[in-house]
N, C-alpha and C positions, 0 to 999 in steps of 0.2 A: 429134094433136100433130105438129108439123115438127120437121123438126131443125134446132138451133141454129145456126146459122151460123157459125162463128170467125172471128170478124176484128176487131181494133183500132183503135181512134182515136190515133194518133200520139201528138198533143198529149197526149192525155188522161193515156198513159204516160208521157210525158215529165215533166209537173207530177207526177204520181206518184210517180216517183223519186226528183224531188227533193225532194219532201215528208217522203217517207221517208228521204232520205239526213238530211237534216235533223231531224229526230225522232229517229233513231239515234246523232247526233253529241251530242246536247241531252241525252239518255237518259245515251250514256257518260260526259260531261263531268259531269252531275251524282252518277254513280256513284261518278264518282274524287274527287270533292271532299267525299262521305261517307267517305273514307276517310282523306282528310287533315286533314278539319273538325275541330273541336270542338265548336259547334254547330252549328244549322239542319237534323240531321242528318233527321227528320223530313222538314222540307220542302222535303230535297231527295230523300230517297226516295220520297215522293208524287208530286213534278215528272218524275222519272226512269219512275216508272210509267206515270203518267199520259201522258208522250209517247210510252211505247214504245206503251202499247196501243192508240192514236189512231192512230197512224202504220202499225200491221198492217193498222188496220181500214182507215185510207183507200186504201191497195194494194191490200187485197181490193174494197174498195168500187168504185171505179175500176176497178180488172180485170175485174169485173163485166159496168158499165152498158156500158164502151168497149167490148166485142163488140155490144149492140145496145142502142141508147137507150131500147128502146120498155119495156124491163123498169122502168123507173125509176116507170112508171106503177103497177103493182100494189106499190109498194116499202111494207112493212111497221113502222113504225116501233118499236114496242114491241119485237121480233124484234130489232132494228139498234141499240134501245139492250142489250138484253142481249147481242148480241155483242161489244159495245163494254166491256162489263162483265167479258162473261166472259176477252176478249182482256188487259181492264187485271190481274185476279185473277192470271191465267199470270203475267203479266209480274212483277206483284208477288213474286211466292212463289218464281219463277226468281232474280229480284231479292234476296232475302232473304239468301241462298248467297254475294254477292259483295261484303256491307257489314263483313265481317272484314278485321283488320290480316293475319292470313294466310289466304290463299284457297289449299288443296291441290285437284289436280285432281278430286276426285268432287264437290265443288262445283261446279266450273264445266261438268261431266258433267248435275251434275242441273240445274243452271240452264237449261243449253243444252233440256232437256227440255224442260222448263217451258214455255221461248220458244218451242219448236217444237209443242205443245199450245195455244201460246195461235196464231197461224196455224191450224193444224188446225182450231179450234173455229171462228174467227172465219170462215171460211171456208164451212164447213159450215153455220153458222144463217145467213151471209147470202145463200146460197141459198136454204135456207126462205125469208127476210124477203122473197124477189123474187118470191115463188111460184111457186117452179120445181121439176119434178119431176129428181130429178137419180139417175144411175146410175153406180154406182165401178168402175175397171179394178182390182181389188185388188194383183196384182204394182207397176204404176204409179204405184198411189198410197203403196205401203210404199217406191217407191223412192225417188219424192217425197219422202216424208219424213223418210228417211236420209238424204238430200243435205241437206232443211232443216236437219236434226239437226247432221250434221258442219259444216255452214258459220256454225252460232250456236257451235258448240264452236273451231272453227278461228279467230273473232276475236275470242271471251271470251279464249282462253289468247293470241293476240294480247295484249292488252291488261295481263290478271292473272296473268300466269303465264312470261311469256319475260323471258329476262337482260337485254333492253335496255328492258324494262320496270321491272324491276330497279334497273338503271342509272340511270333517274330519265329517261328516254327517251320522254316522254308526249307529247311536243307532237307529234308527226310519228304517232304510236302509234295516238293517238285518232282521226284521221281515215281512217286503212288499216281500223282495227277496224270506224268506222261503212260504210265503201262494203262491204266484207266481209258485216257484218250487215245490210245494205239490199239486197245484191244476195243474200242469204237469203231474204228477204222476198219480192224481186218473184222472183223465180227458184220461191219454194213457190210463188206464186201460180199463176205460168202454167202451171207442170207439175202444180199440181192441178186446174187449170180442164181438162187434155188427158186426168186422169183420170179424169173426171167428163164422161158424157155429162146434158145438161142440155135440156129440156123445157120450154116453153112452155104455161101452164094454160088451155083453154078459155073461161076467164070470164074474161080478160086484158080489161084496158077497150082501145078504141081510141080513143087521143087524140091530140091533131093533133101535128104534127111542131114546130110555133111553139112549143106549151106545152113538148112534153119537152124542146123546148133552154133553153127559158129556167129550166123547174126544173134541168136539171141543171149549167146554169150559177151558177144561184143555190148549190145545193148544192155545186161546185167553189168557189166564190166563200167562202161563208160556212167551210172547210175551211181551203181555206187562210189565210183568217182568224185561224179557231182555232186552226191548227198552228205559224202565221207568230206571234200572240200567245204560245204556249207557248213559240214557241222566243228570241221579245224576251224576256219575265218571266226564262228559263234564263239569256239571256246577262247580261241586267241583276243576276239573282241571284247567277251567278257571277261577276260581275265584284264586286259589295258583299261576298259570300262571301270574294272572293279578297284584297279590301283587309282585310274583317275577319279573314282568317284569319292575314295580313303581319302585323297589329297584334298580335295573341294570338301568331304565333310569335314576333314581336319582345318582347314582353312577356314571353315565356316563356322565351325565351334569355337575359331580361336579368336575370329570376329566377333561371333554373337557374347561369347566370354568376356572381350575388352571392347567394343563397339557400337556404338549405336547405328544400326543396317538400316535402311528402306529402298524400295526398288521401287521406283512409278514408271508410270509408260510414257511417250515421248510429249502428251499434255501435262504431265505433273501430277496425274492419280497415281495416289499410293496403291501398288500393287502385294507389298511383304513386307513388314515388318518386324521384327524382332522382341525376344522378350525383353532387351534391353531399351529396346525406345519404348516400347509398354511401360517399363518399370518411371523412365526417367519423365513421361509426357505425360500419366498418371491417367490416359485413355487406354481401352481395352482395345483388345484387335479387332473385333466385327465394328467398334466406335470410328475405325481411323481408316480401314480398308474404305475404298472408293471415294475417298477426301482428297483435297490436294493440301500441303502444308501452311495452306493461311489458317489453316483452321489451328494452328502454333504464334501465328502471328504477335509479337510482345509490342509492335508499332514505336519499335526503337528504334529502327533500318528506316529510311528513306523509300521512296518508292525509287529512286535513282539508283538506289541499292541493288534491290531483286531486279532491276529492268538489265543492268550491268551481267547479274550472276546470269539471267535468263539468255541475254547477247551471248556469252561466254561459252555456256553448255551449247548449245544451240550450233555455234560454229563444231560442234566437237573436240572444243577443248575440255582439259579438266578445269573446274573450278574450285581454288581454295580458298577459305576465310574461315571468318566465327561470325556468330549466329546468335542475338538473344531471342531464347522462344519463350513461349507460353506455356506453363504445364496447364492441365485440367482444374485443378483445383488454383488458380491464379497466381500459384509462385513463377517466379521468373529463373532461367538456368542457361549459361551459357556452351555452345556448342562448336571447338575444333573440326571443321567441314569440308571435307571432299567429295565432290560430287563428280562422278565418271559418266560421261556417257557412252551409249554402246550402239554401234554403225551399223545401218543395213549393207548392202550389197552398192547402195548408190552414196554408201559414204553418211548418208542423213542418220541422228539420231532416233532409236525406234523407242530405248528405256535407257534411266537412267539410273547409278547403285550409287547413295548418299551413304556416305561412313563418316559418324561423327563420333567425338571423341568429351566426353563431359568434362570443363574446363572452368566449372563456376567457382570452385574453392581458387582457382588461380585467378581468376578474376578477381574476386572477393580481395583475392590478396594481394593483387596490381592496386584495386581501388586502397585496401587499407595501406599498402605504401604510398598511395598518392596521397590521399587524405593527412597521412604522420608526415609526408615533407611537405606540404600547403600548411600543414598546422606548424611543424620547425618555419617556415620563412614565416608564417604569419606572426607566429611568436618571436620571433628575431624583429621583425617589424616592428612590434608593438613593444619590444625591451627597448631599441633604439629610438623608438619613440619616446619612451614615458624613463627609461633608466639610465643610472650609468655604468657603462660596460667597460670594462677592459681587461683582456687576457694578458697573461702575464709566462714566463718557461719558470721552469722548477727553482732559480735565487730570486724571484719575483723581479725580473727584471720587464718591464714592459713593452708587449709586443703588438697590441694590438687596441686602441681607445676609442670609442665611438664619440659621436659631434657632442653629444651632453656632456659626453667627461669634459672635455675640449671646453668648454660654454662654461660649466659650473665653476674650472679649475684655474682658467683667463689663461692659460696654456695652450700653444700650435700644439699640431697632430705631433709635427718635427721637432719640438721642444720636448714631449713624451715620451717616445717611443726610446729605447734604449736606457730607458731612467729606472730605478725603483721608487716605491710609493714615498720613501722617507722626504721627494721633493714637494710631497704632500704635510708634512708631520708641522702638525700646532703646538708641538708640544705642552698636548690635554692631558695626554697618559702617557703613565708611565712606561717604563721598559717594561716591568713587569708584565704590563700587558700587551704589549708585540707578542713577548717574551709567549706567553700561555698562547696566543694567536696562530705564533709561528709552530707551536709545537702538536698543535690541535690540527692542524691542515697537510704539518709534514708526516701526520699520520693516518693519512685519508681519511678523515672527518671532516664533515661540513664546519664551517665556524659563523655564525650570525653574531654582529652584534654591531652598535652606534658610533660611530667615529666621528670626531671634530679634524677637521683638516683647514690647511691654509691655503688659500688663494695664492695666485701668481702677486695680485695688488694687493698684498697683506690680510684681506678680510675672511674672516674665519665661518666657515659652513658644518654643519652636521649632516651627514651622512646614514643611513639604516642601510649597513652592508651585512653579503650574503656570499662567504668565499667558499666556490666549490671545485675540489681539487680531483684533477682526469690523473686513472691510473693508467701504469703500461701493465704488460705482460707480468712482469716482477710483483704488482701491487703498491709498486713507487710511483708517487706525483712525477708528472711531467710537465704540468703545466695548469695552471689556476686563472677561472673567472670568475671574475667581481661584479658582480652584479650589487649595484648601488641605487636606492633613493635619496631625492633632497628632503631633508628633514627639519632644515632649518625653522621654516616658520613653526613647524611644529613642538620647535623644542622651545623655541619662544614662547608660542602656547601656552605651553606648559610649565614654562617659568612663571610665568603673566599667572598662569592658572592655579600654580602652587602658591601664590603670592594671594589669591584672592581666595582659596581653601582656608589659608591662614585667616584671612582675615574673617571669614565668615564661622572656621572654629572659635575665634577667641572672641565672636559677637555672640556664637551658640554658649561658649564657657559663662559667658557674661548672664547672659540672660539666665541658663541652668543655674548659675548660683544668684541671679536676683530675683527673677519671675518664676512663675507657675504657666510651664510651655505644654501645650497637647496637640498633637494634627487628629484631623478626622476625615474620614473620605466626604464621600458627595450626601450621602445619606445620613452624616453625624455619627457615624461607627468612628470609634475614638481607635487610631492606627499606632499611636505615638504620643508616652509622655515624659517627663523628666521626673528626675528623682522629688525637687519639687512638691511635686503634683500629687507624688503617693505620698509623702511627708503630711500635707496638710489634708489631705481627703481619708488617711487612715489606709486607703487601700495599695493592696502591691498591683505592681504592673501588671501581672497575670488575672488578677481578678477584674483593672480595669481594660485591658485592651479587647476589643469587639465590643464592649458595650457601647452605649449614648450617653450622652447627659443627662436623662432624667435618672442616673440612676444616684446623683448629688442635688437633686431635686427637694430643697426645703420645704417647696410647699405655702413661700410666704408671697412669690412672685403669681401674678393671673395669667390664665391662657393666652392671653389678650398678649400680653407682655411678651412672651415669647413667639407668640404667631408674628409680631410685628418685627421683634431679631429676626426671623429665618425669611422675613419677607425682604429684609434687605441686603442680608449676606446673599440668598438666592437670589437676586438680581445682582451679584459682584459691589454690592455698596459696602466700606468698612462699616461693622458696627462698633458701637462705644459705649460704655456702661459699667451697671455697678449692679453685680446677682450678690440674693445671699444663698451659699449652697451648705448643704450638710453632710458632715462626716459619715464614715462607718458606722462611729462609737455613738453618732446622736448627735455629736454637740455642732454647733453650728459657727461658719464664720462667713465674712465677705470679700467679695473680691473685684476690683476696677479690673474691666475685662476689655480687652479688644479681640476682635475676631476680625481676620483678615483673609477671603475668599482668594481661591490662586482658580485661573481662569485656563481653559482649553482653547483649541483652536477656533472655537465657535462663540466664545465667548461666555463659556459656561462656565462655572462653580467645577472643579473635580476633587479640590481638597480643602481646608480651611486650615488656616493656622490662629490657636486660641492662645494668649498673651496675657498672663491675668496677673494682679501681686495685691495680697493679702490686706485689708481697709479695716479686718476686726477691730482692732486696739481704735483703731479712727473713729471709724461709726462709733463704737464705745465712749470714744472721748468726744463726738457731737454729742451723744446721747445726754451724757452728764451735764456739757453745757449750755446743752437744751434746757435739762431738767433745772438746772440751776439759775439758769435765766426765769424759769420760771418760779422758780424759790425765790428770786429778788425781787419779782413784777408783786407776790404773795407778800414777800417782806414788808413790802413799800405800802401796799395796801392795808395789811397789819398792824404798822404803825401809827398809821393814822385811825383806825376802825378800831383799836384796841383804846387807845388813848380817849376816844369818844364816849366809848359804851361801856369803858368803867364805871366811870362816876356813876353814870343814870343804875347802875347795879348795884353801888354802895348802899344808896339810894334806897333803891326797892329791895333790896336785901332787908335792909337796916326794919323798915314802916312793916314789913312781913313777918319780921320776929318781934316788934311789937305787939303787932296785934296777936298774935300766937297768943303772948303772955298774960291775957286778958280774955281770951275767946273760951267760950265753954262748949259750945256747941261742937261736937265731933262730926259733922258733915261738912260745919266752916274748916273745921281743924284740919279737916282730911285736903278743903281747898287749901288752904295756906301752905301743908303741907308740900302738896304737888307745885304751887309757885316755887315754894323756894329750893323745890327740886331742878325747878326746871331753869330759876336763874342762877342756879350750882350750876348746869351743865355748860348756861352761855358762859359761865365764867372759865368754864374748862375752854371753850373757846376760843374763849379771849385770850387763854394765858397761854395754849398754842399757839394762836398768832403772834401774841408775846417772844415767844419763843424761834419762830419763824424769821419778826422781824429785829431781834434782839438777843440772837443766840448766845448765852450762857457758859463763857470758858469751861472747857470740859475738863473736872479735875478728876486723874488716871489714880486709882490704886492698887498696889498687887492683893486680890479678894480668889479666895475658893470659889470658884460658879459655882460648883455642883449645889452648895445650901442653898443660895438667891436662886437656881430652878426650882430646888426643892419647894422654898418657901411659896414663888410665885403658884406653884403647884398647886400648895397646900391651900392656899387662900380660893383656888379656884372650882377647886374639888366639889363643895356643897352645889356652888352654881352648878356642875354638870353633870350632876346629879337628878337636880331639878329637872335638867332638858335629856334624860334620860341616855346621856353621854359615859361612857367608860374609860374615865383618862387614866392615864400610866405613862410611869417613866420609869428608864435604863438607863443606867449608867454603870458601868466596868469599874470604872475609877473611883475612888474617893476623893482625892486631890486633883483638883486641876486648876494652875495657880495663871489667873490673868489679869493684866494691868485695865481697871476700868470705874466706870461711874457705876456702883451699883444700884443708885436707883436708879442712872437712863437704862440702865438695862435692861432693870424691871419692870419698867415703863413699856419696854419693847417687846418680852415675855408677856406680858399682859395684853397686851392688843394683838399681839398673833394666837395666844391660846384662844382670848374670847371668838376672834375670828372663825376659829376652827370649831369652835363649839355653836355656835350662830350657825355656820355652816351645814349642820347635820338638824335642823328643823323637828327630825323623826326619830331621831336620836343616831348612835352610832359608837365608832372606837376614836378618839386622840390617843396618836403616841407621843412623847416627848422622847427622844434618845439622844443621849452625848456620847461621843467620841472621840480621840484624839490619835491624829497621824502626822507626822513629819511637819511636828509643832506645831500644830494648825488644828485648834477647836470646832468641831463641828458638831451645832445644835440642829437638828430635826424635830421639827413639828408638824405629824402628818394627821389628818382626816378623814377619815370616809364619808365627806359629802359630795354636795352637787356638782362639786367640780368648778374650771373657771374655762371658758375660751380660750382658743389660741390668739382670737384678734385681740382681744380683753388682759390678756396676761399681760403683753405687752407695755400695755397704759399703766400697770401696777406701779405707786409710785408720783405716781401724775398730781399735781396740785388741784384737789374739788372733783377726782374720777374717785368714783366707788362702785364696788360691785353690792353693795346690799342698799335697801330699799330708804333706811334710816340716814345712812350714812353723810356724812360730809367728804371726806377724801383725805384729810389732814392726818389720820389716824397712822397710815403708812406711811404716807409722805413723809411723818417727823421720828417714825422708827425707821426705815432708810438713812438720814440723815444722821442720826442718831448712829447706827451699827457701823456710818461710815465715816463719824468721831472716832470709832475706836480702832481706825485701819483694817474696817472687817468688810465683808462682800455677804450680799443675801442673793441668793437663786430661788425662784420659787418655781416648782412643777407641780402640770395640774394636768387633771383626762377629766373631760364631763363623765357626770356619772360615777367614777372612782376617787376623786378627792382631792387633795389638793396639800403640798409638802412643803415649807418655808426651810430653807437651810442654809442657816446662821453661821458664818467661819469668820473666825477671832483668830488672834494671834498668839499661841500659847504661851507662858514666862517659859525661859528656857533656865535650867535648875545651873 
């Protein structure tokens, strides 16, 4: 054997290269469009194989024969296709690693193997196939084939794996990748051929040099052929690829745009989803992948339902309907649904593509027209139930009446229909108001209002009508419904109820001008009273409404007294009686009361009504003939007690001044004296009861007061003196001219100054003051003592009550009587402790 010669045919490498650059472009180009495809993916992983593993072999094959032609001669065919086989296998199965939507780098690690095994191999039997004895530099060749290695890895991650790949950076990408993996190719070649010494076999035929050009030309020829066809078919398939793939992405955008997509496979897992069923199910995509659609389920469908859809796809039909699902978050949304299935080879479905169309507003809007025409009959129902209807065309001629009008009116349907309302008319109202009726409706306005209509049998109804008038296009009535209630009883009601308003105003009129009327709620808060009420209590209504009654509280009634009123109004019992209550201004009056509890459902108090009318002047007029009653019982006993105990006084008068006139001794003197002091006094006595039971015509003259206070004054002065009293008297006037007794009068001045001077113990001020206002005399005689009671004042007056310790009672009693000869009134006011004021009103002469 000789040794091989190394040396190249120019050409031969040149066509080489490019054979291979081209093989490796055709290779990547179909790689990357398995990746972007939908289909064809098949055939274009076979095209991609199949050019890579064609393209090793003709580099090796070529690197070969160009060191010496003459090997072409013993060239092995059977050997040359299993290279060819073994080199396409590599490539495949390298290939298999880089048909993922993600490609991590121990893929593209093992690929790059793969393709550096398929060289290796292809390399190694197409030495055998040349029959050549061949010998390995081992370092060389492992280095070899770490350079092959790195250089199929350095333009895979080229291509799969770097950012401007990423980036969508393919156009410029693919061609760096193929010169990279081409110059792999011819780069393992040569450097395995340098580590491989190679042998020439003894039984090598010799053949001429004419023949080995023309086979090896024909074989260059028929090569590039094949390679030059593999890489038309690539471009012509990438180019229908790429139009078909434009068409499916554009189809797919214009679904995913208006669509809701999902693919499952032939169980019902969701295999793809869309951003649109994302959006509408409110589940993420890793949520929903490997789910089947119960997990949508809204359990409004039947199970009959989905058993039908599942029958339906199943045969390979398509299936349409709608669909309520379930979103994530528990709203409910309806779904326009086609569901396709897709056929294996034996007809059966393997997946299925669901396109649904989102339909819930229309739904929404089916149900809310359902609901407004269920609500139109329902409401048609219930007018012809409970109203009376009749439509009418634009002269009101009538066209349509339901059974109530018919009922109310004693009129057939057939007796109606072609009528106007006037076979209605009661003649209640006037034209005038048709008149305004007709002109209110013929201008599309609603018109409401009460009609009186007449029966078929004469008898006359009222009506609460409601005419509303349908426009056309123009804005002109076509046509009017009357919608009518019976209102009859109601208007009777209301006659019956005007009638009994009346009657209970002119019982309110009554009472406002006889009685004193108040309401109170449940707690005695005063809510309501009449004019009345503030007339005799002083107060205006503002001052009394929100208060209670104590705030006319005299002060004369006991606790006692009123706990037992609110104990029987509070159980619903009328109460009845007689308060005396007090003014604003002080002064006081009474009043026959009834209170009258108004009851709740439960049988409770919630308001009271207070009924009272004014008993002053009454009580007044008991009072006097109380007192007078007791001035006759006094009389009666007076006259007989007077008549008695004269004499026996003449008597012991007479025997007491004689001996006076004889006695020397002044301690007898001093007794004698005090006798006949003391039966001076009974005699005063006596000549009061005198007086009591035998009052003395009272003879009137017209007398100046002012000297007879004067006088009485004057006589008393020294006395109040003695008792360390300061008396004084005012008077404005000079003249004040009144018709009277002036000694009862004196008499009467005399017993209220002493009173007032008794009074003050300790001493003090008496004022005497006159005055005269709207002819009416008024004497004042006020005190700064002890004061008298409020129970005590009262009795002032009383026959045998006295307020001092001496007293008899007679002394008021007959100056009362006395001031009320003259047509005059006495008040007396008193405060313990502050004193005590007598004031005397006479009747002035009028000039």
């Amino acid at each position: 054997m000789a040794d091989v010669l190394v040396h190249f045919h120019p050409y031969f490498i040149i066509i080489a290269i490019g054979l291979t650059i081209m093989a490796s472009y055709t290779t990547l180009d179909m790689l990357t469009l398995i990746r972007s495809s939908e289909k064809n993916k098949r055939l274009l992983f076979l095209g991609g194989t199949l050019s890579m593993g064609i393209g090793i072999w003709f580099m090796n094959f070529i690197g070969l024969i160009s060191s010496d032609i003459n090997r072409f001669a013993n060239y092995q065919i059977p050997l040359t296709i299993l290279s060819i086989s073994i080199g396409i296998a590599f490539a495949g199965i390298g290939f298999i690693f880089l048909t993922g939507k993600n490609i991590p780098f121990l893929y593209l690690f093992i690929s790059s193997l793969f393709l550096t095994l398929a060289v290796i191999a292809i390399h190694i039997i197409s030495v055998y196939a040349l029959n050549l004895t061949s010998h390995y530099n081992i370092p060389l060749f492992i280095f070899s084939s770490l350079l092959i290695f790195g250089s199929f890895l350095f333009s895979l991650w080229i291509l799969f794996s770097s950012k401007s790949y990423l980036l969508g950076n393919q156009g410029w990408l693919k061609p760096i990748s193929s010169f990279v993996m081409s110059g792999a190719i011819a780069e393992g070649q040569f450097l395995l051929q340098r580590s491989t010494t190679v042998m020439t076999n003894q039984q090598v035929l010799q053949a001429s040099n004419n023949e080995n050009m023309f086979v090896i030309y024909m074989v260059l020829f028929v090569s590039i052929l094949i390679i030059g066809g593999l890489i038309a078919s690539s471009a012509l398939i990438s180019k229908q690829l790429a139009v078909t793939d434009t068409n499916l992405r554009d189809i797919k955008a214009a679904l995913d745009a208006s669509a809701i997509v999902a693919i499952t496979d032939k169980h019902g897992i969701i295999l793809y989803v869309n951003d649109k069923f994302e959006e509408i199910s409110k589940y993420k995509n890793e949520e929903i992948i490997g789910k089947n659609h119960r997990i949508l389920n809204s359990g409004y469908h039947s199970k009959e339902f989905f058993q039908d859809l599942w029958e339906t796809i199943s045969r390979g039909q398509i299936w349409r309907g709608e669909i309520r699902n379930k979103a994530k978050d528990g709203s409910f949304y309806w779904v326009d649904t086609t569901i396709v299935p897709f056929l294996n080879q034996k007809g059966k479905p393997f997946q299925y593509i669901a396109i649904r169309s989102d339909i819930s507003q229309r739904k929404q809007a089916e149900q809310d027209l359902f609901d407004s025409i269920k609500e139109v009959r329902d409401i048609t129902f219930a007018l012809n139930q409970s109203s009376i209807v009749a439509i009418t065309d634009e002269k009101g001629r009538i066209e349509v009446a339901n059974d109530k009008f018919c009922e109310i009116s004693k009129y057939s349907r057939e007796e109606l229909i072609g009528q106007d309302h006037r076979i209605l008319n009661s003649g209640h109202h006037s034209k005038q108001f048709f008149k305004e009726m007709w002109k209110t409706i013929g201008e599309g306005m609603v018109w409401k209002g009460e009609i009186c209509n007449r029966a078929k049998d004469g008898t006359l109804y009222w009506v609460d009508t409601t005419i509303v008038p349908f426009l056309n296009e123009k804005g002109k009535p076509y046509q009017y419904v009357s919608i009518r209630t019976d209102i009859s009883d109601r208007k009777r009601a209301q006659e019956h109820l005007s009638e009994r308003i009346k009657e209970i105003t002119d019982i309110k009129f009554a009472l406002d001008q006889s009685s004193i009327v108040a309401f109170t709620d449940a707690k005695g808060n005063i809510t309501s009273v009449n004019d009345k009420f503030c007339e005799i209590s002083k107060y205006s209504r503002d001052e009394i409404i929100g208060q209670d009654h104590r705030i006319l509280n005299s002060g004369y009634h006991s606790k006692e007294f009123f706990k037992n009123l609110w104990k029987s109004i509070g159980e619903g019992i009328v109460w009845k009686g007689e308060i005396k209550n007090k003014a604003k201004d002080g002064t006081y009056y009474w009043v026959d009361t009834t209170i009258v509890p108004f009851l709740n459902e439960h049988g409770k108090p919630y308001q009271y009504l207070a009924i009272r009318n004014d008993i002053t002047e009454k009580k007044k007029t008991e009072e006097v003939l109380h007192r007078q009653d007791k001035l006759a019982a006094v009389g009666q006993l007076a006259a007989g007690v007077a008549h008695e105990i004269r004499n026996p006084l003449t008597s012991m008068k007479g025997y007491a001044e004689f001996l006076q006139l004889d006695e020397k001794d002044p301690e007898r003197l001093e007794f004698l004296n005090i006798i006949l002091d003391e039966i001076e006094r009974v005699n005063t006595i006596v000549e009061d009861f005198m007086v009591l039971a035998k009052p003395k015509a009272v003879e009137l003259e017209e007398k100046n007061i002012v000297p007879v206070i004067k006088n009485v004054v004057s006589l008393l002065e020294f006395e109040a003196r003695k008792k360390n009293v300061r008396l004084s008297f005012a008077c404005e006037e000079e003249i004040i001219q009144i018709e009277c007794d002036e000694n009862r009068l004196k008499q009467v001045f005399l017993n209220f100054i002493k009173n007032g001077i008794e009074a003050m113990p300790n001493g003090g001020d008496l004022y005497v003051e006159t005055t005269i206002h709207d002819h009416t005399v008024q004497i004042s005689i006020q005190d700064t003592g002890v004061g008298i009671p409020k129970e005590k004042l009262q009795k002032l007056g009383e026959p045998f009550y006295t307020t001092k310790k001496n007293g008899n009672g007679l002394g008021l009693m007959v100056s009362f009587k006395i001031i009320e000869s003259h047509n005059g009134k006495v008040f007396v006011e008193s405060e313990p402790n502050k004193g005590t004021t007598f004031n005397i009103l006479l009747p002035a002469k009028t000039a």
